[in-house]
Every structure is written in C-alpha cells, then in structure tokens.
N, C-alpha and C positions, 0 to 999 in steps of 0.2 A: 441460671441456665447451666446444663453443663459440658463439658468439654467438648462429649462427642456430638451433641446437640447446635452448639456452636461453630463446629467445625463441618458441621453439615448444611448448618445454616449460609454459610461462607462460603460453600462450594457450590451450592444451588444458585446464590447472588451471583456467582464468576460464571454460571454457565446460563445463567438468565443475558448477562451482557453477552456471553458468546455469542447468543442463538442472535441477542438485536443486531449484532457486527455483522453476520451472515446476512440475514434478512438484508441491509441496508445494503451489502454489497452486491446483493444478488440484484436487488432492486435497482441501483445503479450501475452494474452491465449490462441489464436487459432495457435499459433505457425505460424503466417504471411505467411500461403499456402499448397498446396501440397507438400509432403516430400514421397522420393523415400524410399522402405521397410528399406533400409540401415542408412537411417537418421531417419526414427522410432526406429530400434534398437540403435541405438549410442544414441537417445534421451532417452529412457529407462533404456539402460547400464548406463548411466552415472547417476542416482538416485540407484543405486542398487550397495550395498558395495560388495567391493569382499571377496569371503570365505574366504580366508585363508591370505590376507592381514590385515593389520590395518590402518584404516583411506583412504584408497584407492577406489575410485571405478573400478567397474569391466570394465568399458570403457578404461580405463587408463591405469589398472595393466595389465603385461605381466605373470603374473603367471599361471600356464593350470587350474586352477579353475575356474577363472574370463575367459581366453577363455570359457569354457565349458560352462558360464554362457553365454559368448555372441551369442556362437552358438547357444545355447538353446532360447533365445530369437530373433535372426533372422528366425530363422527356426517358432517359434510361429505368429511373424508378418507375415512371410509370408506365413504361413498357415488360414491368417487374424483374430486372435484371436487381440483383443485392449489392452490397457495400465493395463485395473483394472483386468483384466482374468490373462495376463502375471506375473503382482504382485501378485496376489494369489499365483498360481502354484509356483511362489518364495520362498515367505512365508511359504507356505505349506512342502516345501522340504529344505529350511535352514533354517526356524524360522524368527517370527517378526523383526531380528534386521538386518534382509539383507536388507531393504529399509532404504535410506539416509534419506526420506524424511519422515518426524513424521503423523502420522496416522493424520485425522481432524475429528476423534470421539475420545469421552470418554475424559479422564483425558489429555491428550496430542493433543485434538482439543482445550487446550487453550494456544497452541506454537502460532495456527494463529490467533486466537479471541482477545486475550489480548493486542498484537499494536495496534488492530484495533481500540479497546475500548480505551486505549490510547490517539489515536490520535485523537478522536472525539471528549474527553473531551476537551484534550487539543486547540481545534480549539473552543468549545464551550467556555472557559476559555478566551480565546485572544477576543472572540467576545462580552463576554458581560465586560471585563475590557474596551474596543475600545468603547464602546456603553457608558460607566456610565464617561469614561472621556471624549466624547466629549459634554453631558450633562452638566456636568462641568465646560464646558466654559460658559454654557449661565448662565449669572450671570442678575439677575433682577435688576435695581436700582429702589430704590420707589421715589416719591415725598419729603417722608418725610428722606430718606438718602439724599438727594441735599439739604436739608435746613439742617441738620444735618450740611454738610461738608460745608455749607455757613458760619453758626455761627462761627465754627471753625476758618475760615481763618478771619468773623470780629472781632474775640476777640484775634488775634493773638496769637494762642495758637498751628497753626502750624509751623512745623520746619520752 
C-alpha cells in the first residue's frame, strides 16, 4: 500500500471514531429518546438533594420530605413545566443548595470550565511534545560529517 493511500487510510479511521464520539454524545445529552412523565421526574429527582437528608437525593431517600419533593415534581412535569422552571421553583422554596448539580454560571461555572481547560491543554501539550520528537529523528548528515567520520576511522582513532 502506499503512503498516500495509507495515510488516507488513517485519517478516514480518526474521523470514523470522530463521528462514533459525536453520535454517543449527542445521544447522551439528549437523554437517547422519549422518556414517559415518570422517568422525567426520577431524572430530575435524582439531581435534587433531599431536604431533610444528608448527602441523599430525593429519588432515593424514603423520607416524606424527599416524597413531597418527588410528588412536587411529578405533578410540575406533568403539568408540562421543563427541567430549568422545576429547579427554580426548587430553589426558590429550599434555597440554592437543593440541586446536586453546581450551577454553570458565576464562580461555580468553573466546576465545568476547568477539565475542560485541562484537558485541552493537556492534549495540546502531548501534541506538540509528539510533533518536536518526531522532528527529532530527522537528523541531517552533511558531506563534511562523512569525511569527518572517514578521517576518523583512517587515523584509527576509533574505538
């Protein structure tokens, strides 16, 4: 096979994975389909702490707090209210710290910013160390290093 053939070969397989990476992400923000009102709330409840637990969400906990919480939010889905109206009203009536999940404004949108940055560097880091050592191998010999290393071996002066 040849080079350019190869190298076409190569770029097709990186952009085959690309597209699977997409697809799976899309597919898991969109929550991969229709979800009956009941798996909207269980999806909800489960980011939303329960009142009067610690460390529990209100999907999970059996305490009548976290019921009241779940009924409160079944009854909002299926009154068709969505995810950011439901956390409001939340918010509003137990305070900022009933959501599991960190705000992504203000001082606490860099819980999600900060991997991100991370991991960019870090992939930019790995690319240009992979780029300057394979530089690295291409070593130049000149004319006048081959006479160099001829004198050498006729004046036996190597090992």
């Amino acid at each position: 096979m040849s080079a350019p053939a190869a190298r076409l070969r190569r770029r097709a397989a990186w952009a085959a994975l690309g597209f699977v990476v997409v697809v799976a992400l899309v597919i898991a923000a969109t929550g991969g389909g229709a979800q009956t009102p009941q798996q909207r709330a269980a999806s909800i409840a489960n980011e939303v702490r329960c009142p009067t637990c610690e460390g529990q969400s209100a999907e999970v906990s059996d305490a009548p707090a976290a019921q009241a919480v779940r009924a409160f939010i079944l009854q909002q889905v299926e009154a068709g209210q969505g995810r950011g109206t439901i956390e409001r009203a939340l918010e509003e009536r137990y305070g900022s710290d009933i959501l599991l999940r960190p705000s992504s404004s203000g001082i606490e949108g860099l819980v999600w910013i900060l991997p991100v940055v991370a991991l960019v560097i870090a992939i930019g880091g790995l690319a240009a160390a992979f780029r300057r050592w394979r530089l690295m191998d291409e070593v130049l010999v000149t004319d006048a290093d081959r006479a160099r290393v001829a004198d050498a071996l006729a004046d036996g002066d190597a090992p």
